[in-house]
N, C-alpha and C positions, 0 to 999 in steps of 0.2 A: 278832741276839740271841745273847748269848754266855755259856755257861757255864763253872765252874772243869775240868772233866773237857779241857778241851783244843775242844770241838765247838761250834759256831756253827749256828743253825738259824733259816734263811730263810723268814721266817713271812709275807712281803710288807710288812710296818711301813717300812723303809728305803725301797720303792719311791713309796710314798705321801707322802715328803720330799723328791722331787728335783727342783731346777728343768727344767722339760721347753721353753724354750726353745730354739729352734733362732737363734742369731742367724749363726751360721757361715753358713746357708745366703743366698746373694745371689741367687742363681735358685731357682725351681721345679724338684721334683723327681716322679721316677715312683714307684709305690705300690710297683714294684719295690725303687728305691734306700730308697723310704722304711724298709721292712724290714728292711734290710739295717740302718741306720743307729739303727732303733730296737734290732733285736737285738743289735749294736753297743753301745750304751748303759748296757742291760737287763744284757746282762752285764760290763761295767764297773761296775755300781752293785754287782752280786753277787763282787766280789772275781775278776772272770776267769774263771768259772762259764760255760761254754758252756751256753745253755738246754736243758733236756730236753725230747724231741720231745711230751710233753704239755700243758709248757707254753705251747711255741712254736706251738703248732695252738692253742692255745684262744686266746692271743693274735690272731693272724691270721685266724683267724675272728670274733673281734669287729670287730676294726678293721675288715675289709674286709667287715662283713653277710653272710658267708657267701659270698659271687662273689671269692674270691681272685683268678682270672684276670682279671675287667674292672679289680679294685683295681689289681693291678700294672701294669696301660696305665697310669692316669689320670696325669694330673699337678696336682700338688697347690702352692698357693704358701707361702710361709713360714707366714701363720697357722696355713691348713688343716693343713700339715705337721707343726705344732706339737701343734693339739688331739690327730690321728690321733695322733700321738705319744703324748698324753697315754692315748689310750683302750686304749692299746697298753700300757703300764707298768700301768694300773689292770687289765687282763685278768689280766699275771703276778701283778698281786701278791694280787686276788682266789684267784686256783686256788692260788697260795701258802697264803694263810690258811685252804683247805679240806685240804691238804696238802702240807705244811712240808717243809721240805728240809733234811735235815742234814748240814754238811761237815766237814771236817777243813781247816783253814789250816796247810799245814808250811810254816813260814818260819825250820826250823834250831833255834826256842829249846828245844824239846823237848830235840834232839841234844846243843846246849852243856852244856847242863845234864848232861846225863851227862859230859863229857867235862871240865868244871870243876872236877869230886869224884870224888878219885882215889878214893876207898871206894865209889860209885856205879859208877862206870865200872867198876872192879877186878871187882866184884859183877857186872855186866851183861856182861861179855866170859866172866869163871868158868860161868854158868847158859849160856850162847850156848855154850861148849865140852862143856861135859857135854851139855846137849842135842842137840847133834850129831855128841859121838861114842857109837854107839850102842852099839859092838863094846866100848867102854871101852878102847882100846887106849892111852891117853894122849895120838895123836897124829890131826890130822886135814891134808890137803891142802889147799896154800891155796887151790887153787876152793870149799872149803867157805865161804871171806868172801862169794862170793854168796848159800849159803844162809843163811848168819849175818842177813843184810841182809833177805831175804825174812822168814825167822823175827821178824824187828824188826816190821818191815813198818808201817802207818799208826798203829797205836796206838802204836810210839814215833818215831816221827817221819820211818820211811824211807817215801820214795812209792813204790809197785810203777814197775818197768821200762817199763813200757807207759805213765806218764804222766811219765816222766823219766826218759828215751835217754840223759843225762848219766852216769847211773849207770854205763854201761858202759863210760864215756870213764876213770873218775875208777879203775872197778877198773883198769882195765889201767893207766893211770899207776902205782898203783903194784904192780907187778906180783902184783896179787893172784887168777893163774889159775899153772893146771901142777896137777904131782903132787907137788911138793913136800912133805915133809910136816913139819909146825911141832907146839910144842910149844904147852901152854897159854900162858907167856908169852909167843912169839915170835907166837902166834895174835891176843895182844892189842895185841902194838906193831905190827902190821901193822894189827888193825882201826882203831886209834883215829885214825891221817891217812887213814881213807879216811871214818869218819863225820866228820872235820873239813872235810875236802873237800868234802862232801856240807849239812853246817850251812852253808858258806860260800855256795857257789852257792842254797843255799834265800834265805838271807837277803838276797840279791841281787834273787831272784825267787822267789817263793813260789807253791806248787802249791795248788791246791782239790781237794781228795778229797771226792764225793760219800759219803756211807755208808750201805748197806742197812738202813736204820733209817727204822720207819715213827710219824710222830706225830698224833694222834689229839685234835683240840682242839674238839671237840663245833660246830664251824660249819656243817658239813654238815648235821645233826639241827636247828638252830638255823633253817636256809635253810627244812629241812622245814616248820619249827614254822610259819615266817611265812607260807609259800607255801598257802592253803586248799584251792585248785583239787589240786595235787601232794599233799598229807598227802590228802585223800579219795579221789584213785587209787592210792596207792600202802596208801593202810588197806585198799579193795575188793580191792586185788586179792593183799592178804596172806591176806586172811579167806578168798577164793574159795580160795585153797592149802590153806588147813589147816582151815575150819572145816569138821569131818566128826566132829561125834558127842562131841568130846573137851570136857574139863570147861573151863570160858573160865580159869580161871587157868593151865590146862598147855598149853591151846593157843596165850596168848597169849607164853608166856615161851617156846615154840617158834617164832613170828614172830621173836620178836625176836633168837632166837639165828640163824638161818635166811636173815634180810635184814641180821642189822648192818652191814656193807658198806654197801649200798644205805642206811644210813642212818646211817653214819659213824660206826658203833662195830667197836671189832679183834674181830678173831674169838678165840670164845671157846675160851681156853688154858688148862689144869691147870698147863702147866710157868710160867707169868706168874702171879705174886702179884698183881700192882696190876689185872689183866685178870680174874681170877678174882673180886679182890675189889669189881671195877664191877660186876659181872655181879650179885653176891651182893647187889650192895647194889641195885641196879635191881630184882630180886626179891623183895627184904625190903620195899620197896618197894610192892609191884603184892602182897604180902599183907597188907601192913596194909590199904592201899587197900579189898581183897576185906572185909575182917574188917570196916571202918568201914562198907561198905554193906550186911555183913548185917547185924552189930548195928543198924543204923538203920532197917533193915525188920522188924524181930524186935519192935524198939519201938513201931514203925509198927501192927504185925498185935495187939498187947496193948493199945496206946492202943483198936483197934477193940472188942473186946471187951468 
């Protein structure tokens, strides 16, 4: 799933479309190779997404019942290979859909685009200059095109260093290290063939940036709703925490602030508008509710009368 802001968010739908034959395989293989091959898959379906270790454990704990070690002896023939496969994909893309995964795809077009529109680029190399000369001196050294680059960084299209070693192939090409010290324009005809460099090689291969962004799409709380046996221990043992004497409307809307995690809602934030205003609205909520059962026993105690 893809939005206009540039971010794609792995919600498991893609995983639940893919064919999960194995016809490559002419032999049986171990629960070992099976892994390996499913993880393999899993993240080729996710655009080259190495899986994240919570994923990949809840995974591997379904498919193999919980005995990973006997799984990986077993040998398994193409069918069986196939299904484990299947139950393997349906793990990620279930814990996907309780929590979503949001990336970044740089594959350059960001960068073009700047570099296409010379009032764009002009603009974006001018704010990169003043931004880091901080002394205002006019002039900044050309190892500042690294920090220029960091300052970019995945919201416009550069990958951090650490997920693209090219980058430091592509400064040194063009000799953009030393003390040298450049003006704003010569700051800018230096940067603009090392973001072309850098567009070039994306588009070739393009990176996945995970992004510390958490999405919150009511499946968990949903899981609660259907599960009887789990909604009645995790209601006892919210009541055993807090029921002490407090009035049931303020104690309840303290459960709920208290567990939302545990029950799939973000914790509640002043500085989040749209978090503030679930919150407010679950509340509004849980008083009309209160107000609908006293009027109805109010009515109740005068019909006796």
């Amino acid at each position: 799933m893809s939005n206009p802001a540039g971010l794609t968010i792995f919600d498991g739908d893609l995983l639940r479309s893919i064919d999960l034959n194995l016809p490559e395989l002419q032999h049986g293989v171990t629960g070992a190779q099976l892994l390996e091959i499913s993880e393999f898959k899993v993240s080729q379906s996710l655009l080259g997404l190495s899986l994240p270790p919570h994923l990949k454990n809840a995974a591997i704990t379904r498919v193999s019942d919980g005995d990973d070690v006997n799984f990986r002896r077993t040998e398994f023939n193409q069918q069986q290979a196939s299904e484990k496969l299947g139950v393997f994909f349906s793990a990620v893309a279930d814990a996907l859909k309780d929590t979503p995964i949001v990336v970044s795809i740089l594959d350059g077009t960001m960068l073009k685009m700047f570099l296409e529109d010379e009032d764009d680029f002009a603009m974006l190399a001018e704010n990169l200059f003043t931004d880091l000369d901080e002394e205002d001196k006019g002039k900044l050294c050309k190892s500042e095109i690294r920090k220029a680059l960091v300052h970019m960084g995945v919201e416009m299209g550069v990958p951090p260093l650490s997920e693209f070693p090219m980058l430091d192939d592509i400064v040194k090409k063009h000799d953009a290290d030393g003390d040298e010290e450049l003006g704003q324009a010569q700051f800018a005809q230096l940067l603009q063939p090392v973001l072309q460099d850098i567009a070039d090689v994306l588009h070739e291969k393009p990176i996945t940036i995970v992004q510390n962004v958490e999405i919150f799409t009511g499946s968990r709380i949903h899981k609660i709703l259907g599960d009887e046996k789990k909604l009645k221990c995790l209601v006892e043992k919210m009541i055993l925490e807090e029921s002490n004497g407090k009035d049931s409307q303020g104690w309840v809307k303290t459960l709920i602030i208290k567990n939302g995690k545990e029950l799939g809602l973000p914790p509640l934030s002043s500085d989040n508008e749209q978090v503030a205003l679930l919150y407010e609205t679950i509340f509004s909520q849980l008083n009309n509710k209160e107000k609908e059962t006293a009027d109805a026993s109010t009515k109740r105690s005068l019909w006796m009368l």
